[in-house]
KEKE-3310 file (N, C-alpha, C; in steps of 0.2 Angstrom, whole numbers, plus 5000, padded with zeros to 4 digits):
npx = (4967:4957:4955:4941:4927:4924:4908:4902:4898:4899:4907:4914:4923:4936:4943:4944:4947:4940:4929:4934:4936:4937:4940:4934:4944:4941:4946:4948:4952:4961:4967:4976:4979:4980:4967:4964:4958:4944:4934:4937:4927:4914:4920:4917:4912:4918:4911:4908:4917:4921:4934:4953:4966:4977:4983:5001:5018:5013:5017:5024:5025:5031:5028:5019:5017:5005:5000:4998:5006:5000:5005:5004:5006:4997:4983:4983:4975:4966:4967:4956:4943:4930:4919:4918:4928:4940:4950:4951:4958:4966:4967:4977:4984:5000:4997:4984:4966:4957:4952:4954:4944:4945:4939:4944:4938:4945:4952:4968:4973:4985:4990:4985:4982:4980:4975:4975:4972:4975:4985:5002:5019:5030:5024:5021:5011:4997:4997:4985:4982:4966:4955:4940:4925:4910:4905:4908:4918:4936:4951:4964:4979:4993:4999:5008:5019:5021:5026:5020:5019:5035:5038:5045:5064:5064:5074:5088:5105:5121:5135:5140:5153:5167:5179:5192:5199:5206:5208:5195:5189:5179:5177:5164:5158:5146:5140:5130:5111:5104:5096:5078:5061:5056:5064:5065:5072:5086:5090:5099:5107:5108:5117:5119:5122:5122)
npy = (5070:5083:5092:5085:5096:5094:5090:5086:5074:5065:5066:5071:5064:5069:5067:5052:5040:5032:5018:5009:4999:5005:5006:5013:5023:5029:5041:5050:5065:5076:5090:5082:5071:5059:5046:5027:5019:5019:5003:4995:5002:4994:4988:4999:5002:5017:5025:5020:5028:5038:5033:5040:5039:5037:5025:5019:5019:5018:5009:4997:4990:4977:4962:4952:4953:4964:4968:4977:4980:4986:4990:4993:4996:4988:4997:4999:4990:4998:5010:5010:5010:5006:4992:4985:4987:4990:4993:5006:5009:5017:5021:5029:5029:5039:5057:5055:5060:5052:5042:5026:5015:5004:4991:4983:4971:4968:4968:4963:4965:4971:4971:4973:4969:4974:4968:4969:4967:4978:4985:4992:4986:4991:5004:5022:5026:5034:5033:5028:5025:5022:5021:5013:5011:5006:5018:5025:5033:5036:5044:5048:5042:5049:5055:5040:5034:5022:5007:4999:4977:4970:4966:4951:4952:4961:4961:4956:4955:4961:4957:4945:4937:4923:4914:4904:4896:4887:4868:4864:4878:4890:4907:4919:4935:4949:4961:4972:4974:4989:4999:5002:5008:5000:4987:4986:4979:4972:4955:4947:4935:4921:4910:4899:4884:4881)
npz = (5160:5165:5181:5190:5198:5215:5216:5206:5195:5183:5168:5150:5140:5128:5113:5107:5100:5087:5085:5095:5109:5126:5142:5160:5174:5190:5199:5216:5222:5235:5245:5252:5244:5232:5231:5232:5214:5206:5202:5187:5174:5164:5146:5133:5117:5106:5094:5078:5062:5047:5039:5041:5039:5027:5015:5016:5007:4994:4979:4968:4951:4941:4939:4924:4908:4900:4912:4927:4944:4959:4974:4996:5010:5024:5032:5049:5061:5073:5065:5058:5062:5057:5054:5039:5032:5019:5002:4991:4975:4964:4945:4933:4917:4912:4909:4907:4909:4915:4928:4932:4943:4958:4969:4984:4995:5007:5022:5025:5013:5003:4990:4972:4957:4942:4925:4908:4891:4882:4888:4890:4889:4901:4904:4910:4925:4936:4951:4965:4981:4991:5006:5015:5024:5031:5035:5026:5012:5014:5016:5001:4995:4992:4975:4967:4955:4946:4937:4921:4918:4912:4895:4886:4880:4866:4857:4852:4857:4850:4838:4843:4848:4846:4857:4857:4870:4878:4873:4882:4882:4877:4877:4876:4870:4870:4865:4876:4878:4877:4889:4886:4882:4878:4879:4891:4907:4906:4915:4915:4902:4891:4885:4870:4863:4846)
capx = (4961:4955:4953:4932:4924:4921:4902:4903:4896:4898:4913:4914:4931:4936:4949:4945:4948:4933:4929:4939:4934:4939:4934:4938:4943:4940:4949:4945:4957:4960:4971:4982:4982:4976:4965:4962:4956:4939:4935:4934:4920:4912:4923:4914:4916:4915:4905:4913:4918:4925:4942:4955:4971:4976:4987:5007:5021:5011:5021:5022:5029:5035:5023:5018:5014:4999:4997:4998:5004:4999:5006:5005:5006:4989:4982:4982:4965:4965:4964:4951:4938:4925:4918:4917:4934:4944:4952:4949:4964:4962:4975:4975:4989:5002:4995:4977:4964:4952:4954:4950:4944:4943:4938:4949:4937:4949:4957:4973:4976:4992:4992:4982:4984:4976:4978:4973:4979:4979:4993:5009:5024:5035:5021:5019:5003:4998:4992:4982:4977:4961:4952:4931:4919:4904:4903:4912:4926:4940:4958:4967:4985:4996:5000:5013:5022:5021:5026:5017:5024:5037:5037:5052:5068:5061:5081:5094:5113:5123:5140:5140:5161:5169:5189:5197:5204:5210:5205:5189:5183:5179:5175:5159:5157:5142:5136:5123:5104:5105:5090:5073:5055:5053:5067:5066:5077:5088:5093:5103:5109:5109:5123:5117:5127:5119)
capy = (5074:5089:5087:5088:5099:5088:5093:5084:5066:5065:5071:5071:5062:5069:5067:5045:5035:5028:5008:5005:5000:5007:5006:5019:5021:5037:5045:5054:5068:5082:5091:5076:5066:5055:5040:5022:5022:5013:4997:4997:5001:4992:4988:5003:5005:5023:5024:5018:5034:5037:5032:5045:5038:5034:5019:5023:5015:5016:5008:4994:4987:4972:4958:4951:4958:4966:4969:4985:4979:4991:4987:4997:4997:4991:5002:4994:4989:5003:5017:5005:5015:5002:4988:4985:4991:4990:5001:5008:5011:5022:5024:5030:5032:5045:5062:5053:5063:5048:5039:5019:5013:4998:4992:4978:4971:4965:4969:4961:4965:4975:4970:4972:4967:4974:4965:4971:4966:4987:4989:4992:4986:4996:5012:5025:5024:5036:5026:5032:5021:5026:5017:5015:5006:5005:5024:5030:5034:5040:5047:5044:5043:5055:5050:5037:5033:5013:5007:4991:4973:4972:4961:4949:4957:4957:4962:4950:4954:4960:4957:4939:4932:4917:4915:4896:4899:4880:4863:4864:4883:4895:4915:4921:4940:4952:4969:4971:4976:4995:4999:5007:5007:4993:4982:4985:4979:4965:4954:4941:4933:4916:4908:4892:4883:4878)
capz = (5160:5168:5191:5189:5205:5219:5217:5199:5196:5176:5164:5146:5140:5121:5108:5108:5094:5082:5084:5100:5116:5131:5149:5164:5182:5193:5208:5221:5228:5241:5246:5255:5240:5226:5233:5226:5210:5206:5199:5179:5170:5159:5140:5129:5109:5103:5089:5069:5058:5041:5039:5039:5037:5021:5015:5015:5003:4990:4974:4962:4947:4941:4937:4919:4901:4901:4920:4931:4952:4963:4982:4998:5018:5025:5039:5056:5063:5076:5063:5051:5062:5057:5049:5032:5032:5014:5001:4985:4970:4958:4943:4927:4913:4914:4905:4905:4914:4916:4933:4933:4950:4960:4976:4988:5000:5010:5026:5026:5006:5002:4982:4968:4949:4937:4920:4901:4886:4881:4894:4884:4894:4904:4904:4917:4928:4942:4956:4972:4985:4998:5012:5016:5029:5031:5034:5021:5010:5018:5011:4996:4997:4986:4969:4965:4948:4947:4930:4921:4917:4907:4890:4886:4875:4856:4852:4852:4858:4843:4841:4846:4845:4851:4856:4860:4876:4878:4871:4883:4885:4873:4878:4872:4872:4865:4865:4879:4875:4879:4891:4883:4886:4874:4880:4898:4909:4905:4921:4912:4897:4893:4882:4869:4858:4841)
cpx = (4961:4955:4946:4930:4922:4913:4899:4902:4897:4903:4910:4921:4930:4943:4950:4947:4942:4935:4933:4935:4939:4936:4941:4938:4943:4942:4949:4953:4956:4965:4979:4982:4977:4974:4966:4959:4950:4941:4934:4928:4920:4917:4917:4918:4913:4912:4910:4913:4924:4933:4946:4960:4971:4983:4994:5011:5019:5016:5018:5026:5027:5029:5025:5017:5006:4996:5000:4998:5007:5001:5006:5004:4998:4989:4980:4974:4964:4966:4959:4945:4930:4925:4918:4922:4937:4947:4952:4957:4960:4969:4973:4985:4992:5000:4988:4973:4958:4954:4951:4953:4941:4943:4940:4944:4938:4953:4964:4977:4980:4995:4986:4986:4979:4979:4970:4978:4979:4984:4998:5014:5026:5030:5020:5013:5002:4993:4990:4978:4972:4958:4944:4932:4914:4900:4902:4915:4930:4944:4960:4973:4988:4997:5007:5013:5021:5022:5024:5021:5029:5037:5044:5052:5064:5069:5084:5101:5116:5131:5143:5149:5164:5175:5189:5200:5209:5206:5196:5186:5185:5176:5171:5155:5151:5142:5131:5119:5104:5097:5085:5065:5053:5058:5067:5072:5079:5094:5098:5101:5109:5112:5121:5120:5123:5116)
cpy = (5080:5086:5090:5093:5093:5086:5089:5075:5062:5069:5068:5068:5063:5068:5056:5043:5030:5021:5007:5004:5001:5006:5011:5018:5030:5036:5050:5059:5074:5086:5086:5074:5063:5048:5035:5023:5018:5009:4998:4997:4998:4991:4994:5005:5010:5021:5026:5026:5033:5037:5037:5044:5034:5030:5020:5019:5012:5013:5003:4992:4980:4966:4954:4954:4960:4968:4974:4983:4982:4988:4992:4994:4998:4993:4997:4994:4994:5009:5015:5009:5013:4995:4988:4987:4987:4995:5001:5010:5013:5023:5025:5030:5038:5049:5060:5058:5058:5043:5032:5015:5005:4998:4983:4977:4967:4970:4972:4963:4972:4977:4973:4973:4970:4971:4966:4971:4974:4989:4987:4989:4992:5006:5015:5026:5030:5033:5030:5026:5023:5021:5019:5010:5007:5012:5028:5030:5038:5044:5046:5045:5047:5049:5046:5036:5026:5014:4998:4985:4974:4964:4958:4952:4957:4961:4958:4954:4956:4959:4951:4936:4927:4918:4911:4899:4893:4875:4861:4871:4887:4902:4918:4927:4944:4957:4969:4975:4985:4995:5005:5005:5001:4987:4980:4984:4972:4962:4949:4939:4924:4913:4900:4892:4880:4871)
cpz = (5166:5175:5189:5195:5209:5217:5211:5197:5188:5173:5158:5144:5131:5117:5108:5102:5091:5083:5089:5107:5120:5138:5153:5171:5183:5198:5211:5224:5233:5242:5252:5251:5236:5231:5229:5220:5211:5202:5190:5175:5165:5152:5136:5122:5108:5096:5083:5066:5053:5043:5036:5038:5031:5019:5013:5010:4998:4981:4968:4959:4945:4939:4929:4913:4903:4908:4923:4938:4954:4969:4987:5005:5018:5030:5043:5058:5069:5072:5056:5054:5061:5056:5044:5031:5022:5008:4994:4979:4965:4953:4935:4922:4914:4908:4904:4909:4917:4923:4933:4942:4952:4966:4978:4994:5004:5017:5025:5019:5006:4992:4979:4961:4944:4930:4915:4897:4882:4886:4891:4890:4895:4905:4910:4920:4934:4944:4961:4975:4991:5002:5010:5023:5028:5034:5029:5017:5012:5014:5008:5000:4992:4981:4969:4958:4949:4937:4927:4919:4913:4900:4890:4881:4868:4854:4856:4851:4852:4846:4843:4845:4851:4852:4862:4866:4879:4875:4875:4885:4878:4876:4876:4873:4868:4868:4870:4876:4881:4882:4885:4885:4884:4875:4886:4901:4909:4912:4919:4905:4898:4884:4878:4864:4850:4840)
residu = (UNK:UNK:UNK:UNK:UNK:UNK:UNK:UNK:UNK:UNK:UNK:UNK:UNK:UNK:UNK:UNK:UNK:UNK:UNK:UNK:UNK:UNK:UNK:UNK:UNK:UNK:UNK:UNK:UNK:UNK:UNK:UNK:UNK:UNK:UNK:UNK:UNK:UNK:UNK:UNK:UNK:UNK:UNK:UNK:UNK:UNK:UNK:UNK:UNK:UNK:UNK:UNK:UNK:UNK:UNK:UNK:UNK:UNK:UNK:UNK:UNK:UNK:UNK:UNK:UNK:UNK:UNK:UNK:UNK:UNK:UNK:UNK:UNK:UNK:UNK:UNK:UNK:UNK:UNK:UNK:UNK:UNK:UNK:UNK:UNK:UNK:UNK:UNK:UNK:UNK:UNK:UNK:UNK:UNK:UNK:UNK:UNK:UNK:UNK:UNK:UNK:UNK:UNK:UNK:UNK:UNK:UNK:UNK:UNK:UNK:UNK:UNK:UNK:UNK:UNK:UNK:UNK:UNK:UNK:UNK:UNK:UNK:UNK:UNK:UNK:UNK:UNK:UNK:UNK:UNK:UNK:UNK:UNK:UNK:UNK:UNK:UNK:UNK:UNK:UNK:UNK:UNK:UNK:UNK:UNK:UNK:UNK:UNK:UNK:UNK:UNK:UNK:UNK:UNK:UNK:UNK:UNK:UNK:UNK:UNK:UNK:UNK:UNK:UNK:UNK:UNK:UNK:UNK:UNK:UNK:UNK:UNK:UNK:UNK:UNK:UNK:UNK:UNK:UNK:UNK:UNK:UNK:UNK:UNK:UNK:UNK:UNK:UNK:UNK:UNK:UNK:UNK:UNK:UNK)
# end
């Protein structure tokens, strides 16, 4: 901070942080030098205000049929800025222009799901997550891509042949399932005998 004028019994301290408490000491100097400091003042909390940072690594994915999860980096409780702190998602369909909002009134929460059975597998969604308290609504975050659950394969392997390799192993090779938005992504195969 600024050296105040000796003459000066009261400063103004700015640039603080919303919802924190702080306390202060004061020092006296001259020109020979900076003295003891005083004792601390009192804990003091600035006073709550809308939240301005907005929540990072917004993403997603992955889940069950029908269901759209959104995840994202929550904001530390020194830029939450208040009480009533939690956060808002907003996401619609890609090319929609209609935004569907929900509200997370939760701290610690990092997820949400949303689930309908009109969500197609594997569709594109833009996602935005924002913050509130008990002042306000704060920031969104920019838009993300997230894409909804996906459904199991509805195609089957073509191509299926066998070949005797010894009296106990046969070799059993197929075609794999070419990715698409209707088959998703295939992590494995599983191989059954009749």
């Amino acid at each position: 901070p600024e050296v105040i004028n000796g003459r000066t019994h009261k400063a103004t301290v700015v640039d603080l942080s919303p919802w924190v408490e702080y306390e202060f000491r004061v020092v006296a100097s001259n020109s020979v030098g900076i003295g003891e400091p005083s004792r601390p003042s009192a804990l003091l909390k600035t006073k709550a205000a809308v939240p301005v940072v907005a929540p990072t690594n917004v993403s997603g994915g992955g889940g069950s049929r029908s269901e759209l999860v959104i995840t994202w980096e929550p904001v530390p409780e020194e830029l939450q800025n208040g009480e009533g702190f939690g956060y808002i998602i907003m996401f619609r369909p890609l090319g929609s222009t209609t935004w569907t909002k929900a509200v997370v009134a939760s701290v610690e929460a990092s997820k949400y799901v949303y689930r309908n059975e009109s969500v197609t597998p594997l569709s594109p969604f833009e996602v935005k997550v924002g913050v509130y308290n008990n002042e306000g609504e704060g920031t969104l975050s920019s838009i993300s891509i997230v894409y909804s659950g996906e459904d199991e394969p509805q195609i089957a392997p073509t191509g299926a042949s066998a070949l005797s390799v010894s009296a106990a192993e046969v070799e059993v090779s197929w075609q794999p399932i070419a990715w698409n938005r209707h088959t998703g992504r295939v992590l494995g195969y599983e191989v059954r005998m009749p």
